[in-house]
The first five atom37 places (N, CA, C, CB, O) and aatype in JSON, in Angstrom:
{
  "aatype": [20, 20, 20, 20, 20, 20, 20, 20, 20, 20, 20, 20, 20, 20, 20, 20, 20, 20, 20, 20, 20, 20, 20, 20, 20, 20, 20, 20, 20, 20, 20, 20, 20, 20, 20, 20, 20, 20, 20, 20, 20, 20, 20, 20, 20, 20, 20, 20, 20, 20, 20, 20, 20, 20, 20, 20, 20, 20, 20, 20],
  "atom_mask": [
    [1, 1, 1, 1, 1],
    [1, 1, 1, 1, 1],
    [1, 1, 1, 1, 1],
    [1, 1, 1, 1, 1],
    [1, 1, 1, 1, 1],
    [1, 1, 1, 1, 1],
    [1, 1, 1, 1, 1],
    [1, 1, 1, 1, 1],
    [1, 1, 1, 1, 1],
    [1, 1, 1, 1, 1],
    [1, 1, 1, 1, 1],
    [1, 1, 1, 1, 1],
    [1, 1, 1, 1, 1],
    [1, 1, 1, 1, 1],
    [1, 1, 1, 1, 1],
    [1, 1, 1, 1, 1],
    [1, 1, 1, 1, 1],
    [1, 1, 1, 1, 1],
    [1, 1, 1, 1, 1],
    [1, 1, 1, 1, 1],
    [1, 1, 1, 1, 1],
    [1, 1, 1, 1, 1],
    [1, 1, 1, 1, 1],
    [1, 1, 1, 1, 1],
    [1, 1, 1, 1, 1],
    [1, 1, 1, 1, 1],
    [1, 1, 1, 1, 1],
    [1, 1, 1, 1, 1],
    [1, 1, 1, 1, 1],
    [1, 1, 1, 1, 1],
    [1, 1, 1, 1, 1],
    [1, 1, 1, 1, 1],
    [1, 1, 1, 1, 1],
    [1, 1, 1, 1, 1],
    [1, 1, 1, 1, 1],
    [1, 1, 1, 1, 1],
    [1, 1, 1, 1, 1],
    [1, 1, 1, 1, 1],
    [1, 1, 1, 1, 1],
    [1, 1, 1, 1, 1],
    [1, 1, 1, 1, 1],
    [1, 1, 1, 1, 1],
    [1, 1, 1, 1, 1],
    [1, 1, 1, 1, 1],
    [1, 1, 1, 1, 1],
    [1, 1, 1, 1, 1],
    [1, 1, 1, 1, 1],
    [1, 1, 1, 1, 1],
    [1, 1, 1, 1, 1],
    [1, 1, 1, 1, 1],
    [1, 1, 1, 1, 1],
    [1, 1, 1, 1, 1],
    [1, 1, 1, 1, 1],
    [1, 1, 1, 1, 1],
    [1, 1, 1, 1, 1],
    [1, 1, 1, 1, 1],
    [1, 1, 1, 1, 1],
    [1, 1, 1, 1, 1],
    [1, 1, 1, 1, 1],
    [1, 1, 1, 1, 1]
  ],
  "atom_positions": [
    [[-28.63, -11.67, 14.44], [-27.48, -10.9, 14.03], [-27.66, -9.46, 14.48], [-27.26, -10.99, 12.5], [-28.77, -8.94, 14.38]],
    [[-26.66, -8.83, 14.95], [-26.45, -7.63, 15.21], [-26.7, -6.16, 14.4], [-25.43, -7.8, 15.44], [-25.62, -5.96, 13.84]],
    [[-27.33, -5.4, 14.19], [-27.16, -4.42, 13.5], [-25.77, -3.47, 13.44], [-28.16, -3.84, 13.82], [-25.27, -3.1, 14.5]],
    [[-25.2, -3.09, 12.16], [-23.81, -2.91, 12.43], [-24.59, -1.52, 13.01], [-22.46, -2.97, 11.06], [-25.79, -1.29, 12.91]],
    [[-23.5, -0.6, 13.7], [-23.39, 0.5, 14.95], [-23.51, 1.81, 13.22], [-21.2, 0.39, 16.44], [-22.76, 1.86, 12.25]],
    [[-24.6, 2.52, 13.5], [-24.85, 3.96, 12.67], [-23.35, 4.66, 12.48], [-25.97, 5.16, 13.66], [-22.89, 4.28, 11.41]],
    [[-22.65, 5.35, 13.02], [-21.78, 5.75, 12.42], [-20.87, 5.19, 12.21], [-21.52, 6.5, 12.68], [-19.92, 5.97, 12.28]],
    [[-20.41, 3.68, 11.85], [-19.74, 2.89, 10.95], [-20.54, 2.84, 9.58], [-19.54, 1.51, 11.57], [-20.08, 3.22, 8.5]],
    [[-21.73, 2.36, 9.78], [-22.72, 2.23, 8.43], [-22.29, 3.53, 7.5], [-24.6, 2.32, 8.87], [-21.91, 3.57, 6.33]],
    [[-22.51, 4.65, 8.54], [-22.36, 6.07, 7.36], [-20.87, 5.92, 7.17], [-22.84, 7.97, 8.03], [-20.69, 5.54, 6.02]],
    [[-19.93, 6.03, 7.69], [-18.48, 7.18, 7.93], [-17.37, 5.61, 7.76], [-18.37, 8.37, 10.24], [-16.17, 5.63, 7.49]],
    [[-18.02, 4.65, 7.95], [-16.8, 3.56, 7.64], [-16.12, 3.56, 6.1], [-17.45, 1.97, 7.88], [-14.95, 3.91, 6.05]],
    [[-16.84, 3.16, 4.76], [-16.18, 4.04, 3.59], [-15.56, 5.09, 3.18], [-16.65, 4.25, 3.06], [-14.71, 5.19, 2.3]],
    [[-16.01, 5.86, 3.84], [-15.31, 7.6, 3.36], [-13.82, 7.72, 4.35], [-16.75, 9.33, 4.02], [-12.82, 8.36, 4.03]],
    [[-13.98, 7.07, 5.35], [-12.9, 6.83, 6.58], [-11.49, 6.57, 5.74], [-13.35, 5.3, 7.69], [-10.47, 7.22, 5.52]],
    [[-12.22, 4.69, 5.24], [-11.22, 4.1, 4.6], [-10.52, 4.52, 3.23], [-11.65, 3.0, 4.49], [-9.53, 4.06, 2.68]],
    [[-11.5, 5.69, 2.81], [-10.93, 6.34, 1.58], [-10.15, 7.36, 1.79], [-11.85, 6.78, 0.73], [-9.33, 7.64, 0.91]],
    [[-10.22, 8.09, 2.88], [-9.19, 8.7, 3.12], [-8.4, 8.62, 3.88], [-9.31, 9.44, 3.18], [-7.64, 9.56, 4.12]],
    [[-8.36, 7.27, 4.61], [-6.95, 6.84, 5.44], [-6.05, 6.28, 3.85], [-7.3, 5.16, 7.0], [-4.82, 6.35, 3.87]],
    [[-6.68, 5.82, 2.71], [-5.62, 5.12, 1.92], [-5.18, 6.34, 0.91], [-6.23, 3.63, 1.1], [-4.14, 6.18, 0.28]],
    [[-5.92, 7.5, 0.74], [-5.56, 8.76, 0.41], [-4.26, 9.23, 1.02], [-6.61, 9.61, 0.76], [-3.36, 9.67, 0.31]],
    [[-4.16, 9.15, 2.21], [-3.42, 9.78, 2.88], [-2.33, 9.12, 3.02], [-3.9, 10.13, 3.86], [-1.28, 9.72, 3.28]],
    [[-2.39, 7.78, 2.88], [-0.72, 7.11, 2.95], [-0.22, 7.11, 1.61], [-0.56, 5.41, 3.51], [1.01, 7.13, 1.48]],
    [[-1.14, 7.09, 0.32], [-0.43, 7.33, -0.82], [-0.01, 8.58, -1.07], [-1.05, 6.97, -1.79], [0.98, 8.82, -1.77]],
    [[-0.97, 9.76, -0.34], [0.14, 10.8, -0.59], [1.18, 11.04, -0.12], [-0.12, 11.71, -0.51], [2.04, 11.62, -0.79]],
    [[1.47, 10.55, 1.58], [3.01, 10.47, 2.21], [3.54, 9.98, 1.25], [3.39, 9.65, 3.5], [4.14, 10.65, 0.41]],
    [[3.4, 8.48, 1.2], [4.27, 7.29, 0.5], [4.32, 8.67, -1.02], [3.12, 5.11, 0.18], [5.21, 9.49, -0.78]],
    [[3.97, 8.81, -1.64], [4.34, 9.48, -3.02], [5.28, 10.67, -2.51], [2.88, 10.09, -3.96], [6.33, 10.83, -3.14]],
    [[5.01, 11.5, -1.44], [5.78, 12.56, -0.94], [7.14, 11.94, -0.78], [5.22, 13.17, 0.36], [7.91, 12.18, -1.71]],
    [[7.65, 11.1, 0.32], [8.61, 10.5, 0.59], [9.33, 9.47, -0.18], [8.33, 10.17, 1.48], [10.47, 9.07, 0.03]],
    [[8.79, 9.22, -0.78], [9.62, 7.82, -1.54], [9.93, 8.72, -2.86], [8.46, 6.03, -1.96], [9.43, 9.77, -3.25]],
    [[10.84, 7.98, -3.34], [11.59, 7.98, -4.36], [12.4, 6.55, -5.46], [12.42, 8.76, -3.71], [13.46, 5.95, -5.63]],
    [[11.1, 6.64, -5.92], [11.3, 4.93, -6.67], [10.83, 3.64, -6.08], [12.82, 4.51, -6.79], [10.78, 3.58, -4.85]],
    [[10.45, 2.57, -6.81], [10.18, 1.42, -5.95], [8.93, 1.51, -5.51], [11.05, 1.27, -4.85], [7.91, 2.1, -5.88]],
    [[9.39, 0.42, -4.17], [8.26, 0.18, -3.54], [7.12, 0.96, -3.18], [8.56, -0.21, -2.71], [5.98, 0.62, -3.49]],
    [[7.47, 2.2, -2.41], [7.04, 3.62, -2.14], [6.09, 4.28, -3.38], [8.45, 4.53, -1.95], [5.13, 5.03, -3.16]],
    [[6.49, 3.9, -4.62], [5.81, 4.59, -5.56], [4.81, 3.63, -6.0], [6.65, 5.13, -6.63], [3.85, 4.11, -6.6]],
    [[4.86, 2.1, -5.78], [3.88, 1.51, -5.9], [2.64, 1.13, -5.28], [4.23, 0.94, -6.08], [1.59, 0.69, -5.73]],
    [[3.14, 1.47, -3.89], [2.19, 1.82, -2.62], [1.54, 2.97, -3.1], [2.96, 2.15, -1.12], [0.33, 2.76, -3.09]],
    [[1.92, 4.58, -3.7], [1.43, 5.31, -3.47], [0.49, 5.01, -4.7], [2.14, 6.37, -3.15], [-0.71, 4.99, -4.46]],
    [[0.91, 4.76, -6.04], [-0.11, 4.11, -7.54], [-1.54, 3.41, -6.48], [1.1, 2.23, -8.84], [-2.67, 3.86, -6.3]],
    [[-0.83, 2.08, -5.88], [-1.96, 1.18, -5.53], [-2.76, 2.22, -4.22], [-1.28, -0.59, -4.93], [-3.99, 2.2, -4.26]],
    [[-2.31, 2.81, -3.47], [-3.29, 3.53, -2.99], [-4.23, 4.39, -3.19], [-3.0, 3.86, -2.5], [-5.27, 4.6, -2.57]],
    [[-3.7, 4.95, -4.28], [-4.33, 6.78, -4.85], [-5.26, 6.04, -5.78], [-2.95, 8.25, -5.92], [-6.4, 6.44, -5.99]],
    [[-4.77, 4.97, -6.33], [-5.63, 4.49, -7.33], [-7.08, 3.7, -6.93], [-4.76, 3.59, -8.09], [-8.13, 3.97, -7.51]],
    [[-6.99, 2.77, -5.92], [-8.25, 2.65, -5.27], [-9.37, 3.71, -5.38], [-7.97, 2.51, -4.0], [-10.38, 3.39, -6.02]],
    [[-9.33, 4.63, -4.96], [-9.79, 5.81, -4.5], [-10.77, 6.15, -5.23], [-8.93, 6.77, -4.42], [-12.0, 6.19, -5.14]],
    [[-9.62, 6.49, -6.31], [-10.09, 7.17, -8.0], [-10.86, 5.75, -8.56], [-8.31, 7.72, -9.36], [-11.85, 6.15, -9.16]],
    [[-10.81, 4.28, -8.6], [-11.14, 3.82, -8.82], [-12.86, 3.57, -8.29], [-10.23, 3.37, -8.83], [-13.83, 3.49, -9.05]],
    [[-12.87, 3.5, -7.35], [-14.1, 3.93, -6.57], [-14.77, 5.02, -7.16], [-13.79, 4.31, -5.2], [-15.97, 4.82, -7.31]],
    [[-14.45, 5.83, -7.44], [-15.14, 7.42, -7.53], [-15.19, 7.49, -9.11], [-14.04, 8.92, -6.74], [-15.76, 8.41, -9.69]],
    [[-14.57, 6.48, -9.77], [-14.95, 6.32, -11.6], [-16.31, 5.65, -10.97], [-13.67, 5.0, -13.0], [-17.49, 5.82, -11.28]],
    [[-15.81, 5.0, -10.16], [-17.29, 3.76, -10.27], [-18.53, 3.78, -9.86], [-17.15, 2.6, -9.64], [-19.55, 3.21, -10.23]],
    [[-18.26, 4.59, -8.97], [-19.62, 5.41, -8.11], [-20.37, 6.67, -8.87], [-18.99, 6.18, -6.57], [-21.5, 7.11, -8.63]],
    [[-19.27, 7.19, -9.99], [-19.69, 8.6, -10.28], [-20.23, 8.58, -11.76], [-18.41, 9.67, -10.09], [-21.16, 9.22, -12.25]],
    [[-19.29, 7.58, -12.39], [-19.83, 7.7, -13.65], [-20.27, 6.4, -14.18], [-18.9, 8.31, -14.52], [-21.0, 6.54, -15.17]],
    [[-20.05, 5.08, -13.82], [-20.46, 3.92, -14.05], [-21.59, 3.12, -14.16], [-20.04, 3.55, -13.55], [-22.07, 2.47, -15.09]],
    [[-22.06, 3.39, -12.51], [-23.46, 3.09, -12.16], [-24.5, 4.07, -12.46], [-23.54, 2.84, -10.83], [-25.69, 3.75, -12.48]],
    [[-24.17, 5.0, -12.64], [-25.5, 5.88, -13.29], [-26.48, 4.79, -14.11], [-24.89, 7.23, -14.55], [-27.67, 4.62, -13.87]],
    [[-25.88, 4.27, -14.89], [-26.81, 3.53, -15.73], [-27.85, 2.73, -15.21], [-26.16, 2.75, -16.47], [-28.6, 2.13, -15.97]]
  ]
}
């Protein structure tokens, strides 16, 4: 098996956290009701969900 490529290993998470950052904040900028606002919940919320979980969870 291949070793995955060094700057995916580092920069592939933080990438994907702020490519889904960034469409929930358009999508929340632009939309107005609906779908748009549930995209932007389910996006922004990942995020924050991650960063409860990384920051204060696993400490233990």
């Amino acid at each position: 098996m291949k070793p995955h490529h060094p700057f995916w290993a580092l920069w592939g998470w933080p990438l994907a956290m702020g490519l889904l950052t960034c469409i929930g904040l358009v999508s929340a900028l632009f939309s107005d009701g609906g779908l748009g606002d549930m995209l932007a919940w389910l996006t922004l919320g990942i995020p924050t969900a991650a960063c409860i979980w990384f920051g204060w969870l696993r400490r233990g």
